[in-house]
TILO-693974 format. One line per 4 residues: their letters; for each residue x, z, y of C-alpha. Coordinates in steps of 0.05 Angstrom, whole numbers, plus 5000, padded with zeros to 4 digits. Example, Ala and Ser with C-alpha at 12.3 -4.5 7.8 and 13.67 -1.06 7.14 Angstrom:
2
as) 5246 5156 4910 ~ 5273 5143 4979 $
END
This chain:
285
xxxx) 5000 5000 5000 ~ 5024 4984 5069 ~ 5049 5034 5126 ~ 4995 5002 5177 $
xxxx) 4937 5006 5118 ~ 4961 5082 5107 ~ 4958 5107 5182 ~ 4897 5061 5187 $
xxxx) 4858 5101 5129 ~ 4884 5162 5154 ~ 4860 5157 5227 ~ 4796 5148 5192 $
xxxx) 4804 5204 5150 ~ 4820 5242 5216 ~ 4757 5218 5253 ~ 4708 5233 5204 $
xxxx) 4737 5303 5198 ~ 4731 5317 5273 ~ 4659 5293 5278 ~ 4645 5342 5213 $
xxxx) 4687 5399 5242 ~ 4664 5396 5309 ~ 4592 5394 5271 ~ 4598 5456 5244 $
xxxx) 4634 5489 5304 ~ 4573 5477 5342 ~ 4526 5495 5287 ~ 4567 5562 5283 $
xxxx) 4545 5576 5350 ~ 4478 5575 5344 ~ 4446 5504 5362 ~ 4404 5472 5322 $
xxxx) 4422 5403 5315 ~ 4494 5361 5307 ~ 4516 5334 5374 ~ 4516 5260 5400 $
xxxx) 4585 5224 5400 ~ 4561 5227 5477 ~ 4578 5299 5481 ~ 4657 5283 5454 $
xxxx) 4709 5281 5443 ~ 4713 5342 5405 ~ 4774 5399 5389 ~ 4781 5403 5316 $
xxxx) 4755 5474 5288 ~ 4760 5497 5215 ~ 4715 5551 5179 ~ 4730 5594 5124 $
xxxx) 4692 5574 5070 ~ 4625 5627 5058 ~ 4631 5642 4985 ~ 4560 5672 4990 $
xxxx) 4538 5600 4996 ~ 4501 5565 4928 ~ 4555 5528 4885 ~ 4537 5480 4840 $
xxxx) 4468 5445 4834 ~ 4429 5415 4771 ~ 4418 5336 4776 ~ 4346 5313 4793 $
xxxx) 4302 5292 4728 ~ 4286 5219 4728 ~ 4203 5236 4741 ~ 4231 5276 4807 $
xxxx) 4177 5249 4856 ~ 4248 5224 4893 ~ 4269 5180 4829 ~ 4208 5148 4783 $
xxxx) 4183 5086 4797 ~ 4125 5084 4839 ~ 4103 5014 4841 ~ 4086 4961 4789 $
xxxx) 4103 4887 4772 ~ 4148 4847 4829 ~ 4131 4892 4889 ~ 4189 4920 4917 $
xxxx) 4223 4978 4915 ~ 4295 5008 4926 ~ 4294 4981 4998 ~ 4354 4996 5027 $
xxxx) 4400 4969 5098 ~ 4466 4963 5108 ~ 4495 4932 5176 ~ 4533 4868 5182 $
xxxx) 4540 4870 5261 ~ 4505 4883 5320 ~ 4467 4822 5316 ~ 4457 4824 5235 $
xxxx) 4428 4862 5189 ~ 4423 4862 5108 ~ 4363 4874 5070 ~ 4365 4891 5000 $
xxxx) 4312 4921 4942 ~ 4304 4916 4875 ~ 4233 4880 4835 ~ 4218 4879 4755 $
xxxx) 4245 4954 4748 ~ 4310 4959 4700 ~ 4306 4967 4616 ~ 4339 5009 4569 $
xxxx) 4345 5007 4487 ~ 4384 4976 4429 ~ 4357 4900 4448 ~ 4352 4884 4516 $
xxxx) 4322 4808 4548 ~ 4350 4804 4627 ~ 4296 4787 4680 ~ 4301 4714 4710 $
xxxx) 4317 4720 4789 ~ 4290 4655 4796 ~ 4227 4687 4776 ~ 4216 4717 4848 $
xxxx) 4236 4694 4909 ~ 4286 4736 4963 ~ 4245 4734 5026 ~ 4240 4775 5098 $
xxxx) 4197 4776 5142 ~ 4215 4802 5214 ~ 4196 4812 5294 ~ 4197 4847 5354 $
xxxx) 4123 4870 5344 ~ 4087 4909 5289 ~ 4059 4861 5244 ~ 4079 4798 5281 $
xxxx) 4128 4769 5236 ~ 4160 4710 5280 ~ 4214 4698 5235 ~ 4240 4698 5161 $
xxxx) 4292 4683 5116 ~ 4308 4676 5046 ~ 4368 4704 5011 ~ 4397 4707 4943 $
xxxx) 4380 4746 4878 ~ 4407 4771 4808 ~ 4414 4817 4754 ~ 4470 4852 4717 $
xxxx) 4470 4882 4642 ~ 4510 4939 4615 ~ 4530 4927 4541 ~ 4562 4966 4484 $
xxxx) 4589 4944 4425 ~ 4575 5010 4390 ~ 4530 5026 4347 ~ 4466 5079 4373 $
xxxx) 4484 5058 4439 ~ 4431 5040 4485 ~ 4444 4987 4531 ~ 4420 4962 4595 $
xxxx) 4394 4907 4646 ~ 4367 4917 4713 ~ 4324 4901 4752 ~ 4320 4837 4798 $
xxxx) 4371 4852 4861 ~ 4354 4816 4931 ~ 4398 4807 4984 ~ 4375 4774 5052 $
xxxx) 4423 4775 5110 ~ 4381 4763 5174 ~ 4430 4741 5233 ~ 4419 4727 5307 $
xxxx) 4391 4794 5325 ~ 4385 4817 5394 ~ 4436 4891 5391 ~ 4401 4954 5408 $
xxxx) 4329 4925 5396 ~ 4279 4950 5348 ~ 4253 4904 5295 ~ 4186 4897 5251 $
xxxx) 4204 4882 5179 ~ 4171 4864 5111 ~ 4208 4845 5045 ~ 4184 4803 4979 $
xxxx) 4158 4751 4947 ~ 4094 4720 4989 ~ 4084 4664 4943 ~ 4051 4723 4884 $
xxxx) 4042 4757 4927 ~ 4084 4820 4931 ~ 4114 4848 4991 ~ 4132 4912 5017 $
xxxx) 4096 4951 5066 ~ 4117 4938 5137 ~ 4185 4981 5160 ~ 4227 4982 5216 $
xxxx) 4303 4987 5235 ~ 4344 4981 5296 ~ 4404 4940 5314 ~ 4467 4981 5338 $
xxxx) 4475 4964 5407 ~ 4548 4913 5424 ~ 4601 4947 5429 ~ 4635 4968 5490 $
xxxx) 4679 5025 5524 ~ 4616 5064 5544 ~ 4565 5044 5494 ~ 4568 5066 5413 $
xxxx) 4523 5094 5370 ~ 4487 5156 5392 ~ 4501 5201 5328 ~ 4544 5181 5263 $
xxxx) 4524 5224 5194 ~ 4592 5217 5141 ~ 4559 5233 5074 ~ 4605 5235 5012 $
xxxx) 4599 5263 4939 ~ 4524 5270 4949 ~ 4499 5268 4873 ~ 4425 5271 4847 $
xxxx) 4412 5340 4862 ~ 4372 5395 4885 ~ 4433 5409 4938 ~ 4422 5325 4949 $
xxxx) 4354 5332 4971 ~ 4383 5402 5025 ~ 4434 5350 5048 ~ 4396 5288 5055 $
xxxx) 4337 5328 5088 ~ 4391 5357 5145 ~ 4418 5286 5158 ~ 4348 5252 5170 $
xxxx) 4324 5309 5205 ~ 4391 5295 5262 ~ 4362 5221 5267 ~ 4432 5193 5258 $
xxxx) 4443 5122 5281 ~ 4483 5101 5233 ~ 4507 5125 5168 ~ 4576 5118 5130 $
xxxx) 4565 5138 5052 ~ 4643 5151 5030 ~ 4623 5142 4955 ~ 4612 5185 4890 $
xxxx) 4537 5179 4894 ~ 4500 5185 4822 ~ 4549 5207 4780 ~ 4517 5164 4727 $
xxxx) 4576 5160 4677 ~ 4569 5228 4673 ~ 4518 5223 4614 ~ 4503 5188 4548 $
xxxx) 4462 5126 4550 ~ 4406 5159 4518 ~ 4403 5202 4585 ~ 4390 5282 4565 $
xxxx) 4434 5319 4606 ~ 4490 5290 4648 ~ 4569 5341 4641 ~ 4612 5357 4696 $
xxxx) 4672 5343 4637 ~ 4645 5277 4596 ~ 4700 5273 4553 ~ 4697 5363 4537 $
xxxx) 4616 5355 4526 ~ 4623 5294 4480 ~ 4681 5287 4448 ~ 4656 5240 4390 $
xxxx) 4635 5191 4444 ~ 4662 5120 4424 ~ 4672 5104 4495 ~ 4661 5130 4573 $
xxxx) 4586 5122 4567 ~ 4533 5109 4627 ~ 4457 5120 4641 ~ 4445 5063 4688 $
xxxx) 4372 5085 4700 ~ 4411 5145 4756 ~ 4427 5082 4794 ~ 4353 5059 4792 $
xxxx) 4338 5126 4816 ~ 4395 5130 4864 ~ 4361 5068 4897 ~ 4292 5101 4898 $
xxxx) 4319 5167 4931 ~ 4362 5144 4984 ~ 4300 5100 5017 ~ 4292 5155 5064 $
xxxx) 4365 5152 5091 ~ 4335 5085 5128 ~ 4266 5097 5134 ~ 4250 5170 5131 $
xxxx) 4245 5181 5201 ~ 4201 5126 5211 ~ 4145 5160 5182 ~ 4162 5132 5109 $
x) 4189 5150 5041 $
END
């Protein structure tokens, strides 16, 4: 790895850590919510850690209201964002729902289309665009081993949008039909020496649990502008492909396993639970 790449991922590493530390320092004192980057920039402070706090969490079940599938056929579900630019935006969610057992068949994506929907005003769609779809399988050649194939994944990018502006969106198929109900997001605003986002949430090593749901309730509750997940999110390898019980130590729990094994369905349910992180404080699950 190169010196530049280094310093670069540790002034990262750096910045996060300030925006956490000076989170907590402010917390500590008694307010109620995290600053804005607008109050900044902020002294680093560090906190003992409180070892009356709760360590250690059990994973969600897959019927957690948070993780089971709540609609049917092609409508979609799993709707997540992720930002491209100021002036684009992806769209992605998952249709069909994902299948697990000894014999698996993979969906068709050319079975649904990859369509948005979008505009400036609440159910004035003035614009859409189509995007790409596809599925992936996870396969053992052991015997008793489940295997698995997903869903159908859609990706749309939609480009030339206006920064800092609000936008009307719906997602699916509208030839079936089978869309989503409508949602909303907003475009960061351009970038400049006195313009950034209002309020940046760093999540990392979240999991599927009960301290999950504490965590991902705090961060929608600030209304962050953006969010940067750092990884380590399901922890699906964690367990046997017939599910059961997911180990902190895979290899100490089940030490007959043939292989690193994986219950792809925590991803499904991964999908389902972090819908809020976008749309939450929009009014929707």
């Amino acid at each position: 790895m190169s010196p530049r790449l280094v310093n670069l991922k540790l002034l990262l590493w750096v910045g996060e850590m300030t925006l956490i530390l000076a989170a907590m320092a402010v917390l500590g004192n008694g307010q109620k919510s995290i600053p804005t980057t607008l109050e900044g920039p902020f002294k680093p402070v560090t906190h003992r850690f409180d070892p009356s706090l709760r360590r250690g969490s059990d994973d969600l079940s897959m019927d957690h209201p948070r993780l089971r599938r709540n609609v049917s056929g092609y409508f979609p579900e799993q709707i997540a964002l992720a930002l491209s630019s100021p002036t684009s935006m992806w769209v992605s969610w998952v249709t069909g729902g994902g299948h697990i057992g000894t014999n698996v068949t993979a969906l068709d994506p050319s079975s649904v289309a990859s369509e948005v929907w979008y505009g400036k005003e609440s159910g004035n769609y003035t614009n859409k665009q189509t995007g790409m779809s596809m599925v992936y399988s996870q396969l053992y050649p052991y015997e008793g081993l489940l295997n698995y194939t997903s869903g159908i994944i859609h990706h749309v990018r939609l480009e030339g949008l206006q920064p800092g502006t609000k936008y009307y969106y719906k997602c699916g198929d509208g030839s079936i039909p089978a869309s989503s109900e409508e949602r909303i997001f907003e475009t960061l605003p351009l970038p400049g020496s006195n313009v950034y986002p209002r309020r940046i949430a760093v999540i990392g090593d979240l999991g599927l649990t009960h301290n999950s749901s504490t965590t991902i309730d705090h961060v929608t509750q600030n209304d962050p502008s953006l969010i940067l997940m750092v990884g380590d999110l399901c922890y699906a390898n964690q367990y046997q492909t017939t599910g059961g019980k997911g180990a902190s130590c895979f290899s100490c729990a089940f030490p007959d396993a043939p292989i690193r094994e994986t219950y792809q369905p925590r991803w499904d349910g991964w999908g389902r639970y972090s819908v809020c992180l976008a749309h939450e404080r929009l009014g929707e699950g």
